[in-house]
C-alpha positions, 0 to 999 in steps of 0.5 A: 233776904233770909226768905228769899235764901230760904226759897232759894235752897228750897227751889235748888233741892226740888230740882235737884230731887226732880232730875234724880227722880227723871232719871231713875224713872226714864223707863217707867211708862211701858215695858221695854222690849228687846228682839232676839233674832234668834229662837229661845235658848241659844247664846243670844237668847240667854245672854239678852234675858240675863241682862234684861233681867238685871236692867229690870231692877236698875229701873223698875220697870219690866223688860219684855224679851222677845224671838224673832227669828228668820233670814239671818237676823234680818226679820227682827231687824226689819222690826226693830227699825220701825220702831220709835227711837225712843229706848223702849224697843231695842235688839240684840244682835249678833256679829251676823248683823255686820255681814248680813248686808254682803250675803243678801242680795236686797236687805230691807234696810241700811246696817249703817244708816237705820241703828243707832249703836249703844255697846259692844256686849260680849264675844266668844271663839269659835273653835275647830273641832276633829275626833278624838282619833284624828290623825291630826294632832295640831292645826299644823299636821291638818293644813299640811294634808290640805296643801298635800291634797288639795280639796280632799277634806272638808269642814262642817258649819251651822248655816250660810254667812254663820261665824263659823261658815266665816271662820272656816273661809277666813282659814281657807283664805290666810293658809292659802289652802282648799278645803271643802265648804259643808253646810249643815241646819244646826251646830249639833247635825254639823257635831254629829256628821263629824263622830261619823265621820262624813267630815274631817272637821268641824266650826262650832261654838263654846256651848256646843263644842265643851259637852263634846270635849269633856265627854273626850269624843272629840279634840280642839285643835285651835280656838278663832280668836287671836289669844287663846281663850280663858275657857280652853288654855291649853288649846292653841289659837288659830293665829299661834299657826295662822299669823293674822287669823283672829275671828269670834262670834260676838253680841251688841245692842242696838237701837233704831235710828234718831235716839236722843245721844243722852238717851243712848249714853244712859242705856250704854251706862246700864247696860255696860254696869249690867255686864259687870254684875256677878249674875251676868259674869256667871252665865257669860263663863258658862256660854265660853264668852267674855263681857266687853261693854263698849262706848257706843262709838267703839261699837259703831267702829267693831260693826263698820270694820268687820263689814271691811273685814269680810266682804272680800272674804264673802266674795271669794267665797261667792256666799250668797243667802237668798 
C-alpha cells in the first residue's frame, strides 16, 4: 500500500510538472509573427514591438514583427487569414478593420467570419486642431460659423475612411452642419496645409497633434472621444458641445479563424498581463493612449458595434476606397 502511495504522489507531481512545463512552452517551437498593416514607427507599429517585446520573455520564445502595408489594412489582413490558427501568426489591427468591409467595394475576406478576436489592446482620441490665432476659440464659436455659412470651411484629414476622415463626418452628421471633406497622404501634409492656412481645421492623432500644441502653432479645440482625455485635461471634448459624439482610434489583436478557445484565452491572458507592465504603460502615455485589455468576447462585441456605428455615416458621406 505504501508502494503504491508512493507511485501514486510520484505519478501526481509529473503531471503536474508536465502541464506547467506545456504551458510555459505553448510558444517554443518557432518564433511567433505578428503583421502590422501599417509601415514602421507609426502608433501600431510601436505599440505591437512593445507588447511583442514583453511577451518574448513571458515565453521564451521570440517574437518576429512584421510591416505589412497597403489598401487600408486589407493587405496584412489577407495574409493573416491564410495562416494556421495555430497562435503563432497573429495581427495587430487598428479601429479601420471594423470599417474596411463598408469602404471597399470587394474586400477579400470576411471582417467577421475569417479572425478569431483575442483583446481590445488600447485606444486614443483624435483631436481637432486650428492655429494659434484662429478666430475660434471653442468648438462652439467653429459650428456656428458652419451653420452661418454653410460649406465655407473645411477640414484636413490622413486618408479615406482614416478615424480622423470619421471623426470629421461623424461631426458634420451630429451638429447637422456642412462642412468641407479635404483629404491629405499623411498626418503631417494635413498639420502643414492647416499653419498655411488652405484649411480652417484639421483631425489628427495624439503623436502628431502634441509636437505642434506644445511648440503653441496650434490649439485643441476638443479631443473625439466622449471624456476629455487624461493627456489634455484642460481641452473639452467633442461631446461637452456635440451630445452623443464619442469616437477614437483604437488597437486589437486578432488571430485567424479556427484557433483552439484555451489557446485564445491564454494569448488574451498574456497579452492583457503585457498591457498592465510599466514598459507598455510608458510608451502608451507617450503615444496619448490608454491600455484596455479586454476579454475576447468584448473585443469581438467593440469590432460588430463600430461596423453598425459607421455604416450609415459611410453612407452619407459616400466614402468609398477602390
Amino acid at each position: 500500500m505504501d508502494s503504491f502511495l508512493r507511485w501514486a504522489v510520484v505519478a501526481a507531481a509529473m503531471l503536474s510538472a508536465g502541464v506547467t512545463a506545456s504551458a510555459q512552452s505553448a510558444f517554443s517551437s518557432k518564433p511567433v509573427h505578428i503583421f502590422v498593416p501599417y509601415a514602421a514607427g507609426g502608433g501600431v507599429d510601436i505599440l505591437a514591438r512593445t507588447l511583442g517585446d514583453v511577451v518574448s520573455k513571458q515565453w521564451g520564445q521570440s517574437v518576429v514583427v512584421e510591416n505589412r502595408p497597403g489598401a487600408g489594412g486589407l493587405v496584412a489582413s489577407q495574409a493573416l487569414v491564410a495562416s494556421p490558427p495555430d497562435g503563432y501568426t497573429l495581427i495587430v489591427v487598428a479601429s479601420g478593420h471594423a470599417t474596411n468591409p463598408l469602404l471597399h467595394p470587394k474586400i477579400p475576406y470576411d471582417t467577421f467570419k475569417d479572425f478569431t478576436p483575442i483583446s481590445l489592446l488600447g485606444s486614443s482620441p483624435n483631436i481637432l486642431l486650428v492655429r494659434a490665432d484662429s478666430p475660434f476659440k471653442s468648438l462652439g464659436d467653429m459650428i456656428a460659423q458652419a451653420r452661418a455659412k454653410p460649406g465655407s470651411l473645411s477640414f484636413a484629414y490622413a486618408g479615406t475612411g482614416t478615424s480622423t476622415h470619421l471623426a470629421g463626418e461623424l461631426l458634420k452628421n451630429l451638429a447637422k452642419i456642412d462642412l468641407n471633406a479635404v483629404p491629405y497622404r499623411g498626418g503631417a501634409p494635413a498639420i502643414n496645409d492647416l499653419l498655411g492656412g488652405q484649411v480652417a481645421m484639421s483631425f489628427n492623432n495624439g503623436p502628431e497633434s502634441i509636437p505642434q500644441l506644445e511648440a503653441g502653432t496650434v490649439r485643441a479645440l476638443a479631443v473625439t472621444t466622449a471624456s476629455r482625455a487624461s493627456l489634455l485635461p484642460n481641452v473639452p471634448s467633442m461631446s461637452e458641445t456635440v451630445p452623443g459624439y464619442d469616437t477614437e482610434v483604437w488597437w486589437g489583436l486578432l488571430g485567424p479563424a479556427g484557433m483552439p478557445a484555451d489557446l485564445v484565452a491564454k494569448l488574451s491572458q498574456d497579452f492583457v498581463a503585457a498591457l498592465n507592465t510599466d514598459a507598455v504603460k510608458a510608451r502608451l502615455a507617450k503615444l496619448g493612449a490608454s491600455p484596455i485589455g479586454s476579454s475576447p468576447k468584448a473585443f469581438d462585441a467593440k469590432i460588430r458595434a463600430d461596423y453598425e456605428k459607421w455604416a450609415p455615416i459611410v453612407k452619407a458621406a459616400g466614402m468609398k476606397v477602390e
